[in-house]
DRENDO-1510 file (C-alpha; in Angstrom, 1 decimal, always signed):
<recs>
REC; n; res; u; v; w
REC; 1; UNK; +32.5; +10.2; -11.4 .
REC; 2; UNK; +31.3; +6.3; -12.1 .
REC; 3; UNK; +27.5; +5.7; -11.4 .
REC; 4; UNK; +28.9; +3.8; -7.9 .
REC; 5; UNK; +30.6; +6.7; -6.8 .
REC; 6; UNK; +27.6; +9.1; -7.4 .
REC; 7; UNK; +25.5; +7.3; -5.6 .
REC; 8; UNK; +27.7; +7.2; -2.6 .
REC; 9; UNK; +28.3; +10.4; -2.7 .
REC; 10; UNK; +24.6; +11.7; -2.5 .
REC; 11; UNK; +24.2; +9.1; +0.2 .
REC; 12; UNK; +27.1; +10.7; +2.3 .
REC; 13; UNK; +24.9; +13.9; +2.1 .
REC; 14; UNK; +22.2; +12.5; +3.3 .
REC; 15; UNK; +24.0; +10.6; +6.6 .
REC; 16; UNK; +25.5; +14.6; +6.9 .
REC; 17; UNK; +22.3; +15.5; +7.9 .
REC; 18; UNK; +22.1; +15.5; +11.7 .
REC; 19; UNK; +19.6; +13.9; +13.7 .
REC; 20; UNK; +16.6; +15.3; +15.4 .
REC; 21; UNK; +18.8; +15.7; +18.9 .
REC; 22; UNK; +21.5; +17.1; +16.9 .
REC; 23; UNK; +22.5; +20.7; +16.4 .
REC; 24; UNK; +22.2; +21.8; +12.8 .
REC; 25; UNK; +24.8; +22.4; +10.3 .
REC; 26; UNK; +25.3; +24.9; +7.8 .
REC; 27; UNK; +23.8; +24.4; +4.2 .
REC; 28; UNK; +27.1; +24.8; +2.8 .
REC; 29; UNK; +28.9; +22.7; +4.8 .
REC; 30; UNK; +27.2; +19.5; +3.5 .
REC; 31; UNK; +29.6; +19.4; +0.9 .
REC; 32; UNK; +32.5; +20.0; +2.9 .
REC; 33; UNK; +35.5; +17.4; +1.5 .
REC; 34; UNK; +34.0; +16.8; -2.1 .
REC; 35; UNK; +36.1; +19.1; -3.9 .
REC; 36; UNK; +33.7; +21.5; -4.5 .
REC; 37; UNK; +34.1; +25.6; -4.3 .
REC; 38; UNK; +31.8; +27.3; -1.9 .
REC; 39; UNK; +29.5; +28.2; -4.4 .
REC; 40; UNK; +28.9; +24.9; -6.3 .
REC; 41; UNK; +29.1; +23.5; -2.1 .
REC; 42; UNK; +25.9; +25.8; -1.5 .
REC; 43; UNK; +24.2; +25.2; -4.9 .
REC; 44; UNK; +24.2; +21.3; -4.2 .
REC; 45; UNK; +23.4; +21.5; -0.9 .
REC; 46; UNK; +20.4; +23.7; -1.3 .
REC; 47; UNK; +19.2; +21.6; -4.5 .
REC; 48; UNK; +19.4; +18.7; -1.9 .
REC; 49; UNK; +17.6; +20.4; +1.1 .
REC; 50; UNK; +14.9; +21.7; -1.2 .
REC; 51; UNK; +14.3; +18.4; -2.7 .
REC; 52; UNK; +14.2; +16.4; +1.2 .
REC; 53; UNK; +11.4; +19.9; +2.4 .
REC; 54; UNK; +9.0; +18.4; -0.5 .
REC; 55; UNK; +8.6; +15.1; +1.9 .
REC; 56; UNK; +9.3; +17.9; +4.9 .
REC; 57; UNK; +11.8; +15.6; +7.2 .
REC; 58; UNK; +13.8; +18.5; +7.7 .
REC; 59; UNK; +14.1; +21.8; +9.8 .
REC; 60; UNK; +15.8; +24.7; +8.1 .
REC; 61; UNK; +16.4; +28.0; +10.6 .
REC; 62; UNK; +18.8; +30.5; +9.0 .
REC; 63; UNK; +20.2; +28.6; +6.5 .
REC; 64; UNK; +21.1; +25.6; +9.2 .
REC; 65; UNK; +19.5; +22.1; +8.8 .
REC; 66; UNK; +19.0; +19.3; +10.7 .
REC; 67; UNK; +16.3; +16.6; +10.9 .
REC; 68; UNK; +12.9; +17.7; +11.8 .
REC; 69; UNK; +11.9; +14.0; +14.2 .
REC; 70; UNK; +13.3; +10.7; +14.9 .
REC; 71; UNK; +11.4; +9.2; +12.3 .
REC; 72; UNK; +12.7; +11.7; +9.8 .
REC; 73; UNK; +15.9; +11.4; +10.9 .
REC; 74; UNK; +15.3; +7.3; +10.1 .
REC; 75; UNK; +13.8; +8.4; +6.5 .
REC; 76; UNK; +16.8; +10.2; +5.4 .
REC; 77; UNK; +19.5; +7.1; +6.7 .
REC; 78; UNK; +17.1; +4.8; +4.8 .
REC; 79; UNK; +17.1; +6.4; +1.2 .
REC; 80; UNK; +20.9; +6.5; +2.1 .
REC; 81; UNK; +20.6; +3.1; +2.2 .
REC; 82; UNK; +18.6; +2.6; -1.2 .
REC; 83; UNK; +20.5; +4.9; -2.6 .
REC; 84; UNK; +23.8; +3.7; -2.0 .
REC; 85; UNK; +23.1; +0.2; -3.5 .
REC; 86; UNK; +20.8; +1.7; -6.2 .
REC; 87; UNK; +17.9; +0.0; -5.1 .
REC; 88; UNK; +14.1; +1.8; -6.1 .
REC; 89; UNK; +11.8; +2.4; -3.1 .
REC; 90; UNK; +8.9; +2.4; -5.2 .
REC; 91; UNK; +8.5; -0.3; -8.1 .
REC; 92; UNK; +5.8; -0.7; -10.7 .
REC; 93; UNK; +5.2; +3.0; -12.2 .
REC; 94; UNK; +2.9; +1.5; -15.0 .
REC; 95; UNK; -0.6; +2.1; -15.1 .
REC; 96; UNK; -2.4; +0.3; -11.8 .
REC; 97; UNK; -5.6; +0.1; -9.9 .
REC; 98; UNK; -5.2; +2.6; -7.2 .
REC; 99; UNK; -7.8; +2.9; -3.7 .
REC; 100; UNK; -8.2; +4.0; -0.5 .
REC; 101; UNK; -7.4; +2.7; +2.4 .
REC; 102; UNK; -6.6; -0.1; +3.9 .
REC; 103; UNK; -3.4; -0.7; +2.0 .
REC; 104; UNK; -1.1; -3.7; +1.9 .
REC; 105; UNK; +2.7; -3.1; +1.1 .
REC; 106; UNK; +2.4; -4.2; -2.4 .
REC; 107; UNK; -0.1; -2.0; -3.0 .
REC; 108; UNK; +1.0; +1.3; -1.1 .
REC; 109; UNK; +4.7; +1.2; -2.9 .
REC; 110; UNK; +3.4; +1.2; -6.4 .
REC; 111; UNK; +4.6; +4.6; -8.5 .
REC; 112; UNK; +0.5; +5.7; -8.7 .
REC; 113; UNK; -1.0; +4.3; -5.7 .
REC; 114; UNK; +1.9; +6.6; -4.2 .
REC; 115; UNK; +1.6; +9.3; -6.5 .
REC; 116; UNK; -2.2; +9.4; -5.7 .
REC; 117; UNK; -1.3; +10.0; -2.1 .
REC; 118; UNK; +1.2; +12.4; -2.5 .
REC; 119; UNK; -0.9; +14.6; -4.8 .
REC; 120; UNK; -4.6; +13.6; -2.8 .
REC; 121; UNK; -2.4; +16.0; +0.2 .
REC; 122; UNK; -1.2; +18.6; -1.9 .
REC; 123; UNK; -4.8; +19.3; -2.9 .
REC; 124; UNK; -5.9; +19.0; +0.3 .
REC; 125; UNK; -3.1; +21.6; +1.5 .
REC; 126; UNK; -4.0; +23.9; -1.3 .
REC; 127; UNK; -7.5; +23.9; -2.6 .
REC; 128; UNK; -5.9; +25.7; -5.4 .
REC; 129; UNK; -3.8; +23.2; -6.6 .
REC; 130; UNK; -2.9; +23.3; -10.2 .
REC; 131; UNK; -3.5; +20.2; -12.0 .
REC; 132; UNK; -0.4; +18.5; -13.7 .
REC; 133; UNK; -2.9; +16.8; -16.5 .
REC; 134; UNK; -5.7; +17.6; -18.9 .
REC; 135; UNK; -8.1; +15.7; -20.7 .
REC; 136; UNK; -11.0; +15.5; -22.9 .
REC; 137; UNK; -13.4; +13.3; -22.4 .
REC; 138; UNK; -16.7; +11.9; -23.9 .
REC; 139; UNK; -19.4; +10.6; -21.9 .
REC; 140; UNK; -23.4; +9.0; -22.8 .
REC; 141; UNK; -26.2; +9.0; -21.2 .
REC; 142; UNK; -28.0; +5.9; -21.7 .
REC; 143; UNK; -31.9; +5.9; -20.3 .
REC; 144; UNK; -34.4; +3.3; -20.1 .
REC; 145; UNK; -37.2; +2.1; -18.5 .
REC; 146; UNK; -36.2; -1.3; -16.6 .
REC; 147; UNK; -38.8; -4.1; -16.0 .
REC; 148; UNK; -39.3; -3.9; -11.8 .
REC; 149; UNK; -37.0; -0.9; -11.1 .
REC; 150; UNK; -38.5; +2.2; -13.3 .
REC; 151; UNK; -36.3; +4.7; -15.4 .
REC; 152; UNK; -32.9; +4.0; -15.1 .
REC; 153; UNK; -29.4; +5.0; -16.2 .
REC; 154; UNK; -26.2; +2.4; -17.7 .
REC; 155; UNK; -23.4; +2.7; -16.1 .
REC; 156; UNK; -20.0; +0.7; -16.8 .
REC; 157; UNK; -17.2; -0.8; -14.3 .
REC; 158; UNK; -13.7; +1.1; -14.7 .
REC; 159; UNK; -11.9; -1.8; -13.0 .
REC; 160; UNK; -8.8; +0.4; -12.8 .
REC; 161; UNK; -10.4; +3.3; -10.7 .
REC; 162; UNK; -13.1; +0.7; -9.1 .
REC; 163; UNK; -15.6; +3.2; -9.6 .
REC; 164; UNK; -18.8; +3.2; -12.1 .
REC; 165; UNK; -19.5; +5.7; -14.4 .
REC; 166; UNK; -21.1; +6.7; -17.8 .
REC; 167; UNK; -20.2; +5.0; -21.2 .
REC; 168; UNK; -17.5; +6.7; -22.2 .
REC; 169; UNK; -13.7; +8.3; -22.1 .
REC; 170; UNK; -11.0; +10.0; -23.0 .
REC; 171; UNK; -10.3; +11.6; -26.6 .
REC; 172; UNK; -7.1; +9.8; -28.4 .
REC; 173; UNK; -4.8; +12.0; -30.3 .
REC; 174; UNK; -6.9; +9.7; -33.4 .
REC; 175; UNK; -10.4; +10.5; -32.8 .
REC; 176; UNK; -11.4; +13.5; -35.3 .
REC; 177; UNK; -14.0; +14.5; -32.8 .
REC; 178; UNK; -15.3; +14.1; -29.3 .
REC; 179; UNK; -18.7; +13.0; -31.1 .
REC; 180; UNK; -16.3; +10.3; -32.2 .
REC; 181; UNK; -14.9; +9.6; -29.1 .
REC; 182; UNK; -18.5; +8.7; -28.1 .
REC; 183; UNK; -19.2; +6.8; -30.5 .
REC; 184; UNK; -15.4; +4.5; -30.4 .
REC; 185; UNK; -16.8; +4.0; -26.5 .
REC; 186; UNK; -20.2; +2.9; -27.0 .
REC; 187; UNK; -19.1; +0.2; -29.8 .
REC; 188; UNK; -16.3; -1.0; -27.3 .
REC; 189; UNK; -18.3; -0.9; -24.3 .
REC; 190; UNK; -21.8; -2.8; -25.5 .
REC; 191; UNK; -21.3; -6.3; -26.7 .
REC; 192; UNK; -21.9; -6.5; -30.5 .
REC; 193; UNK; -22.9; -3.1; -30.6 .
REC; 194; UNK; -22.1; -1.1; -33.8 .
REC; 195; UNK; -23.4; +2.9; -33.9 .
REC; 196; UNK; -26.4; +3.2; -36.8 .
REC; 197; UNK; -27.0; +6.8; -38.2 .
REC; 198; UNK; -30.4; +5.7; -39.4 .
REC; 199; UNK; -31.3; +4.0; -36.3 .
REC; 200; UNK; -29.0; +5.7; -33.5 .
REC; 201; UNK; -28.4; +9.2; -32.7 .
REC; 202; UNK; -26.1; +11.3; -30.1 .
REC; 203; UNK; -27.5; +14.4; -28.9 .
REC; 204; UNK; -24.8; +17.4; -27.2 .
REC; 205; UNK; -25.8; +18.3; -23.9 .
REC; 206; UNK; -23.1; +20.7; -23.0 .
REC; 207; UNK; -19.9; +20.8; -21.1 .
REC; 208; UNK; -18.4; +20.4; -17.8 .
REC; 209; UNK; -15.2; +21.1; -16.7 .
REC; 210; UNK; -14.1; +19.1; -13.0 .
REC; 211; UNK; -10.6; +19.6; -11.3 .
REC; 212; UNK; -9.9; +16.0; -9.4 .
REC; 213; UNK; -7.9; +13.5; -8.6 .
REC; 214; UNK; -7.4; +10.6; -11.4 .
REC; 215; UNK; -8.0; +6.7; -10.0 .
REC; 216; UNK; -5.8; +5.3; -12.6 .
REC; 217; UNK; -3.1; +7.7; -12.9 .
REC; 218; UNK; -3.2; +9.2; -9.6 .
REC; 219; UNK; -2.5; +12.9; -10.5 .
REC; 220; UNK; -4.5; +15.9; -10.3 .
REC; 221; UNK; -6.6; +16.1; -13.3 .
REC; 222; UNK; -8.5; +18.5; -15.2 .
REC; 223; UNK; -11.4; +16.9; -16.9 .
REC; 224; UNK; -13.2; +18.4; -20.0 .
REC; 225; UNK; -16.4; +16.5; -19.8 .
REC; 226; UNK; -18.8; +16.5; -23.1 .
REC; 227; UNK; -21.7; +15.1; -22.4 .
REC; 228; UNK; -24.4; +13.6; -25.1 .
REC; 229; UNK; -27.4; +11.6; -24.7 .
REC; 230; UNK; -28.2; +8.6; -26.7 .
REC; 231; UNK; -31.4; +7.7; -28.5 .
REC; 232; UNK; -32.4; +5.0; -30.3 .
REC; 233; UNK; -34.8; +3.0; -32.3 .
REC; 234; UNK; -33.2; -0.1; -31.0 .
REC; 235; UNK; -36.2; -2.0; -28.8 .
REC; 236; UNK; -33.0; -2.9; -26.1 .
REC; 237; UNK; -29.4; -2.7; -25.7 .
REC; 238; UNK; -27.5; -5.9; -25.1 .
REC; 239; UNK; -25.0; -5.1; -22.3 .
REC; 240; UNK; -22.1; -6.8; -20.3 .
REC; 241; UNK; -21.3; -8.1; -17.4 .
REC; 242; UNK; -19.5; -4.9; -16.2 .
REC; 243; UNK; -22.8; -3.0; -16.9 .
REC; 244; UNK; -25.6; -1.8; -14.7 .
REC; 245; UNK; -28.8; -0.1; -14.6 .
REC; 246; UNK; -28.8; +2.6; -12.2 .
REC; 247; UNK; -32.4; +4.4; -10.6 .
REC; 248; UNK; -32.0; +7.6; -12.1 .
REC; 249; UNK; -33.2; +8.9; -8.2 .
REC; 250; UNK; -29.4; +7.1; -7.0 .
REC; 251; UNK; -27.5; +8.5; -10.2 .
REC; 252; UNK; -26.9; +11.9; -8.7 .
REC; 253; UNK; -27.1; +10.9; -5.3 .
REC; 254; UNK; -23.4; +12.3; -3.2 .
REC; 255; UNK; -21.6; +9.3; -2.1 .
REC; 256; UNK; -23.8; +6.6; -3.9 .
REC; 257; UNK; -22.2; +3.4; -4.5 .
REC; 258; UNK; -23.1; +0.1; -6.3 .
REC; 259; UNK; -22.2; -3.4; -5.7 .
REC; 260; UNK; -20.1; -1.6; -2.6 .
REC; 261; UNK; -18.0; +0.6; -5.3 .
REC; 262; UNK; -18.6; +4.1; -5.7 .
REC; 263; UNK; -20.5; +6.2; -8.4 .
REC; 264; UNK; -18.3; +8.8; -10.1 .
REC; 265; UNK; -21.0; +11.1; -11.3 .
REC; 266; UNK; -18.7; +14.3; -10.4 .
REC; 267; UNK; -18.8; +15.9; -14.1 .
REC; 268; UNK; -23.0; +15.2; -14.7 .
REC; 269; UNK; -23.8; +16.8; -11.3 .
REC; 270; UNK; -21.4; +20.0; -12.3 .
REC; 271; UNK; -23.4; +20.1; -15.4 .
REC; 272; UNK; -26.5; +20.5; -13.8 .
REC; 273; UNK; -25.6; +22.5; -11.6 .
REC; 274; UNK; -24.7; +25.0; -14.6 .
REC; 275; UNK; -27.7; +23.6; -16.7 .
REC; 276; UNK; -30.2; +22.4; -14.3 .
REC; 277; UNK; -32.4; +21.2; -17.1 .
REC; 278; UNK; -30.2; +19.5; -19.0 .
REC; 279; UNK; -30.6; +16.1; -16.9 .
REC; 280; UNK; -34.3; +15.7; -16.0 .
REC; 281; UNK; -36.4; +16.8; -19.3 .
REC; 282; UNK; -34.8; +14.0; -21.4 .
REC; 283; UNK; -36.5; +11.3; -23.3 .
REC; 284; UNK; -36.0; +8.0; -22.9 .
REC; 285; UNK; -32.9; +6.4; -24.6 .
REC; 286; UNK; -35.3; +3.5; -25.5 .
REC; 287; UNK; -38.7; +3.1; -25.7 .
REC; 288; UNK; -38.8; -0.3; -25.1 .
REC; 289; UNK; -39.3; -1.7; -21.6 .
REC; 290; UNK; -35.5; -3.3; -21.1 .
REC; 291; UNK; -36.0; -7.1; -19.9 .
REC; 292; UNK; -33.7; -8.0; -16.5 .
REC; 293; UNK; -32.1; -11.4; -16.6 .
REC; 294; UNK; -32.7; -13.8; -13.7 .
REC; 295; UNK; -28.9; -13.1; -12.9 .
REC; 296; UNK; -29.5; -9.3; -12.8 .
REC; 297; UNK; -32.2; -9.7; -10.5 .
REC; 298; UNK; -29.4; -11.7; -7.9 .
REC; 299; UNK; -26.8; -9.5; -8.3 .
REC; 300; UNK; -28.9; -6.4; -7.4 .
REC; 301; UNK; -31.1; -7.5; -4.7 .
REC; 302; UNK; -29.5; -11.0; -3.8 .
REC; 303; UNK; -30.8; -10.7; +0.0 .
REC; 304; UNK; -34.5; -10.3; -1.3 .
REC; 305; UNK; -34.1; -13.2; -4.3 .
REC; 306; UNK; -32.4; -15.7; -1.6 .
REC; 307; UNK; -35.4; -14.6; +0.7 .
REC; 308; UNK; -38.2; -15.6; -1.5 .
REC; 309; UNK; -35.8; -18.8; -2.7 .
REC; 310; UNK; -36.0; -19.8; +1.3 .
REC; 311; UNK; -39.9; -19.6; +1.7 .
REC; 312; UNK; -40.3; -21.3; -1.7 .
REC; 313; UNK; -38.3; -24.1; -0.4 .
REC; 314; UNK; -40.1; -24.1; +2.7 .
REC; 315; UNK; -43.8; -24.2; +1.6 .
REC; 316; UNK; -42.2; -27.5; -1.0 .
REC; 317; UNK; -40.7; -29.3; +1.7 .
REC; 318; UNK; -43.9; -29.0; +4.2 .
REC; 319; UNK; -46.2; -30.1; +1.2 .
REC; 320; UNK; -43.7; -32.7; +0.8 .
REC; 321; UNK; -43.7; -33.6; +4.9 .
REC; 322; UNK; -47.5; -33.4; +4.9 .
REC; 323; UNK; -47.9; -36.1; +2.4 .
REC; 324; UNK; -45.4; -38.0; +3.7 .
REC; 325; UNK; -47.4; -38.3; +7.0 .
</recs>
């Protein structure tokens, strides 16, 4: 059979399927009129039901089908449709920044974002749920003490999951180690940074193993998470603009967020939860008191800065008004 005629065959099967107000049909009887035996009618027509129960649009009583609701029973006459004239109902399987809700169309039809969704239920359904992908990854603990905001921690933007998290990521079939993977993150995470073994050092400080959903693949993911924290003889750090300095009191904290995106600090709270000391009796990264730019100090408190930029400009105009009089 041509391409064409395959694909309107498989969309004959799936007009076959009666509606919701409809009695059922046999399994078998699908494939009634395609030349088929009864056996090859029954194996393709229970390959086909099997494959429609994973989207469950379907009821199946004793070997008798038929479509579960009305809006099932539209479902199936639409992939008819775009599979008939061999048109994709999702587009854009490469890799894209996925999110919660609210979704536009563009958005909601992409091969992840949908992915995400379809795997955030099955592991919702089954708390059990086997991950499909596992990876190593590195991650660094950067602490310092920042002028007007005490000890804090860096974290760094992932546009793609629009979440923050440690320097780090994932080992590359290149990277001898996961020391080295470390090390490749920090120098391509701080601007002009280049790691120093007589200034710089890494120091292990165990391993955590998460299951959970990935933000830029959207599968379920099991994460192998080696942490190490950084110390330095550097007085300070220069970092970028997807960088911040988190209050090491917010950097554990369930459901904290910065700059309205959230904190994914899942793997460092499993670690010490298994190693409760392996967080809080840790040096300072630098000893240095790390300077905050006039730009930092906007971006994370803008309501105080314009506040105190208001009543400056007050008090100048009223000297100004006063002399005028």
């Amino acid at each position: 059979m041509t391409e064409p005629e395959v694909r309107q065959a498989v969309a004959e099967l799936l007009r076959r399927l009666p509606g919701e107000n409809e009695g059922p049909v046999l399994e078998a009887s699908l494939c009634e009129g395609m030349g088929l035996d009864r056996e090859q009618a029954e194996f393709v027509g229970q390959m086909l039901i099997t494959l429609l129960n994973a989207f469950g649009v379907l009821a199946v009583e004793d070997h008798r089908v038929k479509a579960a609701h009305i809006s099932s029973s539209l479902f199936l006459s639409s992939l008819a449709e775009h599979v008939e004239t061999g048109t994709a109902v999702l587009g854009n399987w490469e890799r894209a920044r996925i999110g919660d809700p609210p979704y536009l169309n563009h958005k909601i039809l992409t091969g992840p974002q949908f992915l995400y969704l379809v795997e955030r239920q099955r592991a919702h359904m089954n708390p059990g749920a086997r991950p499909l992908r596992q990876v190593r990854v590195a991650q660094v603990l950067v602490t310092a003490r920042l002028r007007g905001q005490g000890v804090s921690c860096l974290v760094m933007y992932d546009s793609a999951a629009n979440q923050y998290q440690l320097p780090g990521g994932r080992m590359r079939s290149a990277d001898p180690t996961i020391r080295d993977v470390a090390i490749r993150e920090l120098e391509e995470e701080l601007p002009r940074f280049v790691f120093d073994a007589d200034k710089d050092q890494l120091m292990d400080m165990g391993t955590a193993e998460i299951t959970q959903l990935s933000r830029t693949l959207g599968v379920l993911t099991r994460y192998e998470i080696t942490f190490f924290h950084f110390r330095s003889s550097r007085p300070h750090l220069l970092v970028g603009p997807d960088a911040r300095w988190v209050g090491s009191e917010t950097l554990l904290k369930e459901g904290a967020r910065v700059n309205q995106a959230s904190l994914n600090m899942s793997g460092l709270r499993e670690l010490c939860r298994t190693m409760p000391q392996a967080f809080q009796v840790l040096p300072l990264s630098l000893q240095a008191v790390q300077r905050r730019t006039l730009r930092d100090i906007v971006r994370d408190r803008p309501w105080e800065f314009y506040g105190i930029l208001i009543g400056v400009l007050g008090i100048i105009i009223s000297v100004i008004l006063f002399f005028l009089e």
